[in-house]
VONUKOL-126263 format. One line per 2 residues: their letters; for each residue z, x, y of C-alpha. Coordinates in Angstrom, 1 decimal. Example, Ala and Ser with C-alpha at 12.3 -4.5 7.8 and 13.67 -1.06 7.14 Angstrom:
BEGIN
as = 7.8/12.3/-4.5 | 7.1/13.7/-1.1
END
This chain:
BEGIN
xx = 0.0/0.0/0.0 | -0.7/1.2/3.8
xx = 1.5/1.4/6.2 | 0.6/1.2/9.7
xx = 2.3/3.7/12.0 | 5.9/3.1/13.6
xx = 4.4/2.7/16.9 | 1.9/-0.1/15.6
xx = 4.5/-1.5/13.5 | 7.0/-1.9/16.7
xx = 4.5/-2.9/18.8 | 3.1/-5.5/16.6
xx = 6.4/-7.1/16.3 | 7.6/-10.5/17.9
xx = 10.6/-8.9/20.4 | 12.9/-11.8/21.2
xx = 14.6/-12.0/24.2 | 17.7/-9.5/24.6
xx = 19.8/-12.7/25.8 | 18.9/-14.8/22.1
xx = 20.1/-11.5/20.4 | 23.2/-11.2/22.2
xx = 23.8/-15.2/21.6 | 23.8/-14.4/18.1
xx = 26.8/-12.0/18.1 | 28.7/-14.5/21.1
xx = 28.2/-12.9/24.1 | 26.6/-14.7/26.8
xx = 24.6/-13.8/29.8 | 27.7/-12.9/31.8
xx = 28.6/-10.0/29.0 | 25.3/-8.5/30.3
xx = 23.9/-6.1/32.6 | 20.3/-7.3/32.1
xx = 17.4/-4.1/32.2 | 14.2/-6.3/32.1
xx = 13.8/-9.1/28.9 | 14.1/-6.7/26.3
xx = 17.3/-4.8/26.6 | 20.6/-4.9/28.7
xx = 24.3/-3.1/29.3 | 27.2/-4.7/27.7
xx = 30.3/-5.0/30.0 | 33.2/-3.6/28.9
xx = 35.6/-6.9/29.7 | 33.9/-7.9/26.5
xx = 36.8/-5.9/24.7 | 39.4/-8.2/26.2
xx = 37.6/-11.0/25.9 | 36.8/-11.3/22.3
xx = 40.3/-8.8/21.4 | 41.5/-12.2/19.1
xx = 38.4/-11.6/16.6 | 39.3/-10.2/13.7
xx = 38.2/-6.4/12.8 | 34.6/-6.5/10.9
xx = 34.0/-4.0/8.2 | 33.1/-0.5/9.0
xx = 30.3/1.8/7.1 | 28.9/5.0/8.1
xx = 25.8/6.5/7.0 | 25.7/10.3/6.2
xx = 23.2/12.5/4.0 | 22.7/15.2/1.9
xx = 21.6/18.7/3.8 | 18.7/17.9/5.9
xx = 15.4/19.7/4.9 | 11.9/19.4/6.5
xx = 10.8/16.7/4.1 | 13.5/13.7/5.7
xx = 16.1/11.8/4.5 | 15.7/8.8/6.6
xx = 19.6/8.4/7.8 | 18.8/5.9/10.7
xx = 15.9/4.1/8.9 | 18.8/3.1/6.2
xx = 21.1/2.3/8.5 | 19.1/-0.3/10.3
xx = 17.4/-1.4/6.5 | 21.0/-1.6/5.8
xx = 21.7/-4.0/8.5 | 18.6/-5.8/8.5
xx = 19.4/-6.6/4.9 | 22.7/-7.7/5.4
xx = 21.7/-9.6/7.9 | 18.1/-11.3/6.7
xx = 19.2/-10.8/2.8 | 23.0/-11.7/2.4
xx = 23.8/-13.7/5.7 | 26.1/-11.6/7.0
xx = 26.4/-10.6/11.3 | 25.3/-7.8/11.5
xx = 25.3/-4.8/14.1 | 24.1/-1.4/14.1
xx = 25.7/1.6/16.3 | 23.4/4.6/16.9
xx = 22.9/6.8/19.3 | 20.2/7.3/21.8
xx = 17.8/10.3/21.2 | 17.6/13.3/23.6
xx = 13.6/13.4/24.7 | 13.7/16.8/24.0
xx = 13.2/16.0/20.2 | 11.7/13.3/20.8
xx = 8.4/15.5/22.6 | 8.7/18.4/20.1
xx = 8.5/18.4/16.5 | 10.9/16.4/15.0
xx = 9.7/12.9/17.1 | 12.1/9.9/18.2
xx = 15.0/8.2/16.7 | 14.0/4.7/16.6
xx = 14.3/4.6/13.0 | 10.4/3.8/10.9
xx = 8.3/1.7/8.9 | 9.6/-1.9/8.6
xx = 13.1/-0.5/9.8 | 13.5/0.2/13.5
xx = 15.3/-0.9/16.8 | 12.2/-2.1/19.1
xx = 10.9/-1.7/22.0 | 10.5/1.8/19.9
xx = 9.1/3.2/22.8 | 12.0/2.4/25.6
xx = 15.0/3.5/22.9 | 12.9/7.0/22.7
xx = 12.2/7.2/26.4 | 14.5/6.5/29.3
xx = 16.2/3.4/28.1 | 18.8/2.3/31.0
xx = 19.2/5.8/32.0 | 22.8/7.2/30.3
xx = 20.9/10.8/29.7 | 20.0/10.9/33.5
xx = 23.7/10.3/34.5 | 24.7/12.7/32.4
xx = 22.1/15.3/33.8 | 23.1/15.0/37.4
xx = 26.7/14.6/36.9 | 26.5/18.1/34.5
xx = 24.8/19.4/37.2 | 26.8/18.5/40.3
xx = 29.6/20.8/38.2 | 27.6/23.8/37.8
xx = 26.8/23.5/41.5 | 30.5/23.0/42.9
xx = 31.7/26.0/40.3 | 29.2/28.1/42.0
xx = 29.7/26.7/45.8 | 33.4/27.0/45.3
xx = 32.6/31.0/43.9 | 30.6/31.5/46.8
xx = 33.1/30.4/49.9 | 35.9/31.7/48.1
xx = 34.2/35.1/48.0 | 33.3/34.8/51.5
xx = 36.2/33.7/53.2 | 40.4/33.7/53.8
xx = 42.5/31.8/52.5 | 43.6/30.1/55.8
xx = 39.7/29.7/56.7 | 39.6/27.9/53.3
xx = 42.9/25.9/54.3 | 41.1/25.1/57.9
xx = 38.2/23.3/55.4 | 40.4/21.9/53.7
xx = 41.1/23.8/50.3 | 44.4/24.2/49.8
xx = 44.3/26.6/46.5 | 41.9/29.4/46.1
xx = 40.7/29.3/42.2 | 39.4/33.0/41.6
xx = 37.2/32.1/38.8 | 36.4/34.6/36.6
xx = 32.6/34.7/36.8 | 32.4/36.1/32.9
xx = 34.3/33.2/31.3 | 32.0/30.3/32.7
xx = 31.0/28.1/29.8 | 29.6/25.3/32.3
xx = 26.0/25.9/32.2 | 23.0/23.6/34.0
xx = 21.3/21.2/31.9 | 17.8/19.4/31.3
xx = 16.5/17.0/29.0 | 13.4/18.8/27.5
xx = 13.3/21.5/25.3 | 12.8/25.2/27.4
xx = 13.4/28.0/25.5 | 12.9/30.3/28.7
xx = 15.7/28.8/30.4 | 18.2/29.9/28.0
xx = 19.0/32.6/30.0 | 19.0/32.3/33.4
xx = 19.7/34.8/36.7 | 20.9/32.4/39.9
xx = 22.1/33.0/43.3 | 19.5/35.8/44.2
xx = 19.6/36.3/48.2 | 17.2/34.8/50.2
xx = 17.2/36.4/54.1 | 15.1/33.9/55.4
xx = 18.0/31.6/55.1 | 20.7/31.9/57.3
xx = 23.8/30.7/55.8 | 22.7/32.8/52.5
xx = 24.7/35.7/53.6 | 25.9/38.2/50.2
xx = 28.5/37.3/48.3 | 30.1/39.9/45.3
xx = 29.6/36.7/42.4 | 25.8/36.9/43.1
xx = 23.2/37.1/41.3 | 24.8/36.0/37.8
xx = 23.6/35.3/34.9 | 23.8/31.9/33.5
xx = 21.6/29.4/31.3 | 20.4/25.7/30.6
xx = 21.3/23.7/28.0 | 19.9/20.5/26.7
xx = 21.5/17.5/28.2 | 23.1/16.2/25.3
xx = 24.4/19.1/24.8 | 26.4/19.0/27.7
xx = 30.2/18.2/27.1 | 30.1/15.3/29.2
xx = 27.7/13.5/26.9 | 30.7/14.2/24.2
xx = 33.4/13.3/26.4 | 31.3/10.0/27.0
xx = 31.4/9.6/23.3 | 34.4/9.6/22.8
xx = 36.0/8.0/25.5 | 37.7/4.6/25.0
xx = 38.5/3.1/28.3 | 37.0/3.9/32.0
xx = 40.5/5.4/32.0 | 40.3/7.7/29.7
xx = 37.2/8.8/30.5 | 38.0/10.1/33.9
xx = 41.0/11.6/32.5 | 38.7/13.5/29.8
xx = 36.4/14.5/32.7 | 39.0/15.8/34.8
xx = 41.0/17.9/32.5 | 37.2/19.3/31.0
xx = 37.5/23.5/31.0 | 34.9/25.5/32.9
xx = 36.4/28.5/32.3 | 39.2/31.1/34.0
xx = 40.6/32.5/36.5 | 41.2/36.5/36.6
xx = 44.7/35.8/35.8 | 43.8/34.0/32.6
xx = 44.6/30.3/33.7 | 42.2/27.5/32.7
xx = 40.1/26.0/35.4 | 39.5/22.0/35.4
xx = 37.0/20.2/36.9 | 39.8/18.4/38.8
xx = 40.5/22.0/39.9 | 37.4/22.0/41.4
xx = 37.8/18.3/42.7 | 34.7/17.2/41.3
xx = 35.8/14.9/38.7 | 35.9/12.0/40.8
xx = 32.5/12.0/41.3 | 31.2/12.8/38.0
xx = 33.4/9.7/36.8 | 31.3/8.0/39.2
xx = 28.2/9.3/38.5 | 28.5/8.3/34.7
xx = 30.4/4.9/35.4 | 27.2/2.9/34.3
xx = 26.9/5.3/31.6 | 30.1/4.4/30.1
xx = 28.5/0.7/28.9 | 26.2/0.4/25.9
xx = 22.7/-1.1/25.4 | 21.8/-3.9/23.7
xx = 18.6/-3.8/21.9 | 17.3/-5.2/18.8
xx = 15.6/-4.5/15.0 | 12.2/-5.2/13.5
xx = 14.3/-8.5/12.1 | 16.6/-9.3/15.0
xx = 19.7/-8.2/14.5 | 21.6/-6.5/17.3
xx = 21.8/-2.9/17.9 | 23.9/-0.9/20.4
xx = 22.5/2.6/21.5 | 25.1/4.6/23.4
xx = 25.6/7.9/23.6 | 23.5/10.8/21.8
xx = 25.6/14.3/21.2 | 23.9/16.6/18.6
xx = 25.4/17.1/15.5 | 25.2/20.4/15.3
xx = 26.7/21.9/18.5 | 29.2/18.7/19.3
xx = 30.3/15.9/17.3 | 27.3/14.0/16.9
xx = 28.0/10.6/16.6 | 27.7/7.4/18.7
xx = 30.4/5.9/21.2 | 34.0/4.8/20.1
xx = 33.2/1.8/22.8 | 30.2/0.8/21.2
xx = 31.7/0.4/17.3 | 34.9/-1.1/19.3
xx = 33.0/-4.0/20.4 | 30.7/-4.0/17.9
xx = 33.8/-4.7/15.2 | 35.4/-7.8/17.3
xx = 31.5/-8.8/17.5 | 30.4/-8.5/13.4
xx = 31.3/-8.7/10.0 | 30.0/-5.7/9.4
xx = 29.4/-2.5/11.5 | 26.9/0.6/10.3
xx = 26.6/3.2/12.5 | 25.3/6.8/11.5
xx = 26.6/10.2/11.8 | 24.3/13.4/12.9
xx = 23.2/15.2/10.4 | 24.8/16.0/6.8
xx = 28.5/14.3/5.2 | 29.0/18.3/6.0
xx = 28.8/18.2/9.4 | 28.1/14.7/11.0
xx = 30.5/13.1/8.6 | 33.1/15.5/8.6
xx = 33.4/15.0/13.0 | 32.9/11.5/12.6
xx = 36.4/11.4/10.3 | 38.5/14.0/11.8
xx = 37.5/13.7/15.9 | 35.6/9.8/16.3
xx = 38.0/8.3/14.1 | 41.1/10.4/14.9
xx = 40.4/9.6/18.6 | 39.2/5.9/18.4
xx = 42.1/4.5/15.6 | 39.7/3.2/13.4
xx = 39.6/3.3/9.8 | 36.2/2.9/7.7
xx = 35.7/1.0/5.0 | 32.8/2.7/3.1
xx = 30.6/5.7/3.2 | 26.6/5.7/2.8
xx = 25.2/8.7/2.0 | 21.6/9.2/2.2
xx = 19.1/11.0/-0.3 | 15.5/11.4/-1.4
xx = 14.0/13.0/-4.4 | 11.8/15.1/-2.2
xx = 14.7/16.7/-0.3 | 16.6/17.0/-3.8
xx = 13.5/18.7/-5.2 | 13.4/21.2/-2.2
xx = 17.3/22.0/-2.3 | 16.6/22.7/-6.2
xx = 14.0/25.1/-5.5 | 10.5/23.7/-4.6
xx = 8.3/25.3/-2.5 | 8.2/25.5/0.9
xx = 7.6/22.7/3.3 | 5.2/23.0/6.2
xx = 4.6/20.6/9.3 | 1.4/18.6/9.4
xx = 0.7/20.5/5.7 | -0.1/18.8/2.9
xx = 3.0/18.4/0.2 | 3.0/20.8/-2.7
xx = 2.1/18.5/-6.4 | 6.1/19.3/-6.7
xx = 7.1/16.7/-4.4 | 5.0/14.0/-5.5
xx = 4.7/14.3/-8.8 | 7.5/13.9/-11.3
xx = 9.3/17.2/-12.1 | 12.8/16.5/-13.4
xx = 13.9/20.0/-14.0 | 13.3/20.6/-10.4
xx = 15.1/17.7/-9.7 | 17.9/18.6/-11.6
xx = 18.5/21.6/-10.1 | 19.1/20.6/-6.9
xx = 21.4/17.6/-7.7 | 24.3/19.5/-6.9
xx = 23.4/19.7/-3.0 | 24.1/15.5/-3.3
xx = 27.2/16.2/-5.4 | 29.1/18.3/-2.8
xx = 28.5/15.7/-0.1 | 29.9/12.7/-3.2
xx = 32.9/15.6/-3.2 | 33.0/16.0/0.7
xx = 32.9/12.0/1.8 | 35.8/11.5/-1.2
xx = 37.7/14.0/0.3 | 38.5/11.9/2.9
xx = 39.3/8.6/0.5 | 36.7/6.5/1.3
xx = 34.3/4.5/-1.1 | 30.3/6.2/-1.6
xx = 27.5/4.3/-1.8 | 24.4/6.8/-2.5
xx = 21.3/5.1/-1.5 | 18.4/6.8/-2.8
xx = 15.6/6.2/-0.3 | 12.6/5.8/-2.6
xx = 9.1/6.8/-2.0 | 5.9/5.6/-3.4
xx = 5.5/8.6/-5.5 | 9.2/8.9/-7.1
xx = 8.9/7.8/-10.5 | 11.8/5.2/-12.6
xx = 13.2/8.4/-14.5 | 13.5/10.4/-10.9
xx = 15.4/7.6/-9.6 | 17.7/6.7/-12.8
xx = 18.8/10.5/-12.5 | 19.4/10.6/-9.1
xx = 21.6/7.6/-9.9 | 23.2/8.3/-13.3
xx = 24.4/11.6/-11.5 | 25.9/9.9/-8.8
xx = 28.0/8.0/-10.4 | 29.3/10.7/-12.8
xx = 30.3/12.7/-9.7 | 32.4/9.4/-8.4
xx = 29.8/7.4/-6.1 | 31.0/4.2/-6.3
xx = 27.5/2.9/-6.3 | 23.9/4.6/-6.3
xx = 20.8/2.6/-5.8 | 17.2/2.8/-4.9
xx = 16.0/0.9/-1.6 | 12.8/0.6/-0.1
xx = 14.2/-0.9/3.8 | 11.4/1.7/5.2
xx = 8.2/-0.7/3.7 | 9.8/-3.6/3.1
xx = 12.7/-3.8/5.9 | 16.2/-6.0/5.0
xx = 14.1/-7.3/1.8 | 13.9/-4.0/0.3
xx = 17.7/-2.8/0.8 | 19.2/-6.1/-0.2
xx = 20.7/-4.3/-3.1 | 22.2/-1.0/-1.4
xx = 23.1/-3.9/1.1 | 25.1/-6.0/-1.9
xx = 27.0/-2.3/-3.3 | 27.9/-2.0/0.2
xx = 29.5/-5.4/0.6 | 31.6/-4.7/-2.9
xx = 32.6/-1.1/-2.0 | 34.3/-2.6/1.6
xx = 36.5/-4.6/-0.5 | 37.4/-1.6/-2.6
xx = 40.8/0.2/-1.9 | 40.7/3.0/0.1
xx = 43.1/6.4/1.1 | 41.6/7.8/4.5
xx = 43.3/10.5/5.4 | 42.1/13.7/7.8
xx = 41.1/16.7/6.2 | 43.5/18.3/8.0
xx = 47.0/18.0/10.6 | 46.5/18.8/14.1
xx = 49.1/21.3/14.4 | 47.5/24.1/12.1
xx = 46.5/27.1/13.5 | 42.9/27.0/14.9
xx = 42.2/29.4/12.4 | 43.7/27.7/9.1
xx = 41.3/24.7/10.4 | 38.2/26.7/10.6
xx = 39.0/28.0/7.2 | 40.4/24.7/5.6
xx = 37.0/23.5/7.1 | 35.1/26.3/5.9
xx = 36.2/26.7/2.3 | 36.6/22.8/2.0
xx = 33.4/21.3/3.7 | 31.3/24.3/3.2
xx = 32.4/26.0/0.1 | 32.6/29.1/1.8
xx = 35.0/32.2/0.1 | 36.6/33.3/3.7
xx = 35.6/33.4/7.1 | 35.4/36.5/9.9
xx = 35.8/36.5/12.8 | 34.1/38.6/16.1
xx = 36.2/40.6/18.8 | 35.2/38.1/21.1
xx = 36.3/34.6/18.7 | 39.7/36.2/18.4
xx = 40.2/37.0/21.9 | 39.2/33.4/22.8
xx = 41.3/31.9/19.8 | 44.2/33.9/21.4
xx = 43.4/32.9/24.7 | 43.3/28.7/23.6
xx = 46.7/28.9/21.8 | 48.5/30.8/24.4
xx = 47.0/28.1/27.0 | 48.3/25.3/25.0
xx = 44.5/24.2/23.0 | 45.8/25.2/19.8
xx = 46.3/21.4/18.5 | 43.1/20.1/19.1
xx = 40.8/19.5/16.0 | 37.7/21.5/15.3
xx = 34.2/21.0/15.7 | 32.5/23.2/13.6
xx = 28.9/24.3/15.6 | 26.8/25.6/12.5
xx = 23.2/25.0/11.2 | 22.7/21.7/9.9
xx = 20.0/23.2/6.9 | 22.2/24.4/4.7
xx = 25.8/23.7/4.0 | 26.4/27.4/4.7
xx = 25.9/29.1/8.0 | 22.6/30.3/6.7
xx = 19.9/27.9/6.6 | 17.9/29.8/4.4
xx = 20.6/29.3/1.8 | 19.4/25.7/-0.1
xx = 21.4/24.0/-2.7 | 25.4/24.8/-2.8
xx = 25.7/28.1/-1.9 | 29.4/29.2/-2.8
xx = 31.9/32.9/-2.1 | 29.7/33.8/1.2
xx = 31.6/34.6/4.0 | 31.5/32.7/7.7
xx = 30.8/34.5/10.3 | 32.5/33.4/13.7
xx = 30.8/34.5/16.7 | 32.8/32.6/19.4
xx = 35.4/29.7/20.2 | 34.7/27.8/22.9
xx = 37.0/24.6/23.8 | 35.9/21.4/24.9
xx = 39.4/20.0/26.1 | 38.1/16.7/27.7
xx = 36.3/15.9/25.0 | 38.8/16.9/22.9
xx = 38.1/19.5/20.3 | 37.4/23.6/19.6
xx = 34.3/24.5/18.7 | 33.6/27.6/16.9
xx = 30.4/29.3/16.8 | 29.0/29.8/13.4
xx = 26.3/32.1/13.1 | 23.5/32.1/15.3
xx = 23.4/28.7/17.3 | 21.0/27.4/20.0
xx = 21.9/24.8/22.5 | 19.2/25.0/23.9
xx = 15.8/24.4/21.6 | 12.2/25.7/22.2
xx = 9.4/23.9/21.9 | 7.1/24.0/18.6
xx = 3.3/25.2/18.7 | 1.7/21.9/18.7
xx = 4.6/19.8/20.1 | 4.3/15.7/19.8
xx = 3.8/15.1/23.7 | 0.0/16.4/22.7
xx = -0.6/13.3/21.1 | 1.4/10.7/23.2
xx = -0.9/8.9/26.1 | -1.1/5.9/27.8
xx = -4.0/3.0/26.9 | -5.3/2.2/30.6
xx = -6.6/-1.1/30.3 | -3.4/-2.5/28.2
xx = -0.8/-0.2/29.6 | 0.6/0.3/26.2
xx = 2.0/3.8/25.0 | 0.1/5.4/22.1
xx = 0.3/8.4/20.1 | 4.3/8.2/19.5
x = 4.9/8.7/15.8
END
């Protein structure tokens, strides 16, 4: 059978108005911030409003280690909720996050989800939506400039000249521990490292100042610890007290400097106070879906907002939302900082695989873009199969960890054959999934996931145990390692000159009980992508610490991470136009 493409599929659909979606789930037009017919903000006095409704069920979709091929996280979570929805009857909702347009015009595409399982109008949730990622950008921004402004007068002038103007305390920040860099929203590999404040005599207020030129860098907008601390904030209150108590680095006398330091968080809280509601939008089969939020997975937490799966739960009977990543990574944050931070307690665990990706992790040969895929990957080949089934068994082990029920859905392919999927399954459920089932939600939407849709629905009502993987007041370093050797089956971790210093540093300043949030490779359960399958006994290298305290959490370093991407060779915005005479975007996936 053909498919058509996701953008013809989206754009073939019958949208319904945002206002009968958000009927469906009880909110009425004065819940909403309307942005045009086909999507709107939900106000937060929603919360209140509805706080009587009893707590819906909460699933979270994770995934074995990501490889080239796809697993197809998002496209099951919204096939998940369409079927509940369409198939069983059930309300409904699905929590994701918004996609950074940096991905989204490079090589790995949108996040809209695919096939007959997507959030429409595809191309608004992949573009500019109601504008969160802008906020973010200019609010980020506004920082970097008042850390260098407030550099530059301070190194210019007295303290009772600063008094006159009205600053009381001079900061003496510490121009080699800024961690605050600039951010944009598109993936620029030659900004990574940047040299600012070079003198300009033509201007005259640009006389020299001893903290210029530095060097400094960009980062990708979601990247930016603001997008986290939107994440994970619960209340307009507690999101300008993340954002002022947010670290941008040191004095020379080793003191942490705030962005209330600086006095600036009062107008970042404003700048993101839009930001702070989620969108309404809708799938293929119109149940709702709330974007907020988009942090990556592998240098933050990378999960959607705690506001949006609070009033999704007083909204639905059942909430799926969808962690960045692998249960290694994506899961792991979503447990031990979303959950630990938000109160909430899940119900059940879906973890994500293919045969294809199982294939790859066992061995097969390598993958390609725009390549066509090796006979190995569509063609039955158990023994390659086989070996790498125990890539989905340490994610069964990691999500059980954390005593939750697994579902494994097995996102089938055309090409996978019955005895493919009966292993996949059988093996599963010998490793303690409490369910493992084939679904087919990307060519046949809700219809084709109605049974990962029913295990779901029996493993909420299971008993559960959920528990952290660890306490809060460990050492920073027994949670790296209880992290490493438990999540990532690592044999012992070292750490640089510069981690230690920075680990010393944190504890002395009073960081030491915050969790962790591991920044690592998302392609291999190691810190090496290269290494597939279950690598085991290798040691962790630790590069640097770095603390994002309004978010919330430490973030070690692990091996060699970018937060700021480059863009591929042939790069998706070569394909992405606009049809003059119907207006219509073409070319997007």
């Amino acid at each position: 059978m053909s498919i058509p493409s996701d953008i013809d599929i989206a754009q073939a659909a019958k949208i319904s108005p945002i206002i009968a979606i958000a009927e469906k789930i009880e909110l009425s037009e004065d819940d909403l911030e309307l942005y045009g017919r086909n999507k709107a903000k939900i106000h937060l006095g929603v919360l209140q409003k509805f706080a009587g409704n009893p707590q819906g069920k909460y699933i979270d979709v994770t995934a074995i280690t990501p490889t080239p091929l796809g697993e197809g996280k998002t496209t099951t979570t919204l096939g998940l909720v369409q079927a509940l929805g369409s198939e069983l009857g059930k309300k409904a909702i699905a929590c994701i996050r918004q996609p950074s347009m940096g991905p989204t015009f490079n090589i790995k595409g949108g996040a809209a989800g695919g096939g007959y399982s997507q959030v429409i109008p595809m191309e608004d949730f992949n573009l500019h939506l109601t504008g969160d990622l802008h906020a973010i950008g200019v609010a980020n921004n506004l920082v970097a400039a008042a850390i260098d402004t407030r550099m530059y007068h301070e190194s210019r002038q007295s303290d009772d000249a600063l008094k006159r103007r009205g600053i009381d305390k001079r900061l003496d920040i510490d121009p080699d521990s800024i961690t605050w860099h600039r951010v944009v929203d598109v993936c620029d590999r030659s900004l990574r490292s940047i040299q600012i404040g070079l003198n300009d005599d033509k201007l005259a207020d640009d006389s020299p100042s001893p903290v210029f030129p530095r060097l400094t860098g960009f980062d990708i907008t979601v990247a930016s610890e603001l997008m986290a601390i939107l994440a994970l904030s619960a209340t307009l209150k507690d999101l300008r007290e993340r954002v002022g108590r947010a670290m941008i680095g040191l004095s020379h006398a080793g003191e942490p400097i705030t962005l209330d330091d600086l006095g600036v968080a009062g107008a970042v809280t404003a700048l993101m106070l839009d930001a702070l509601m989620p969108t309404l939008m809708q799938t293929l089969e119109g149940q709702a879906a709330l974007i907020h939020t988009g942090p990556f997975a592998n240098i933050a937490h990378g999960n959607s907002s705690i506001i949006a799966d609070m009033i999704a739960l007083k909204l639905g009977d059942y909430v799926v939302t969808e962690s960045g990543f692998g249960a290694d990574i994506g899961m792991e944050k979503f447990f031990d900082i979303k959950c630990r931070y938000s109160g909430l307690v899940p119900n059940a665990v879906v973890l994500v695989a293919t045969v294809r990706a199982l294939k790859m992790h066992g061995g097969g040969p390598q993958v390609r873009p725009g390549a066509p895929l090796d006979p190995a990957y569509v063609q039955e080949d158990l023994p390659l199969l086989e070996s790498g089934l125990p890539n989905l068994g340490a994610h069964i082990k990691n999500a059980k960890y954390f005593g939750i029920p697994v579902v494994v859905c097995i996102n089938r392919f055309s090409e996978d054959t019955d005895a493919e999927i009966e292993m996949v399954s059988q093996y599963a459920k010998d490793r303690g999934a409490f369910a493992a089932v084939s679904s087919t939600h990307w060519s046949e939407g809700g219809k084709g996931a109605r049974a990962l849709a029913e295990a779901v629905v029996e493993a909420c009502e299971q008993p559960s145990n959920f528990r952290f993987l660890y306490p809060l007041d460990w050492s920073i370093k027994r949670k790296i390692e209880h992290i490493a050797t438990k999540m990532y089956g690592a044999g012992n971790v070292h750490y640089e000159p510069l981690a230690e210093e920075q680990i010393a540093t944190y504890e002395r300043v009073g960081y030491g009980n915050l969790p962790i949030c591991m920044a690592k490779t998302h392609l291999s359960l190691s810190h090496d992508p290269v290494l597939k399958g279950v690598p085991t006994g290798y040691t962790i290298p630790v590069r640097e610490v770095r603390a994002s305290v309004g978010a919330g959490f430490i973030y070690p370093l692990i091996g060699t991470m970018s937060t700021m991407p480059g863009l591929a060779t042939s790069p998706a915005y070569m394909k992405i136009d606009v049809d003059l005479e119907t207006g219509k975007i073409t070319g997007m996936f």
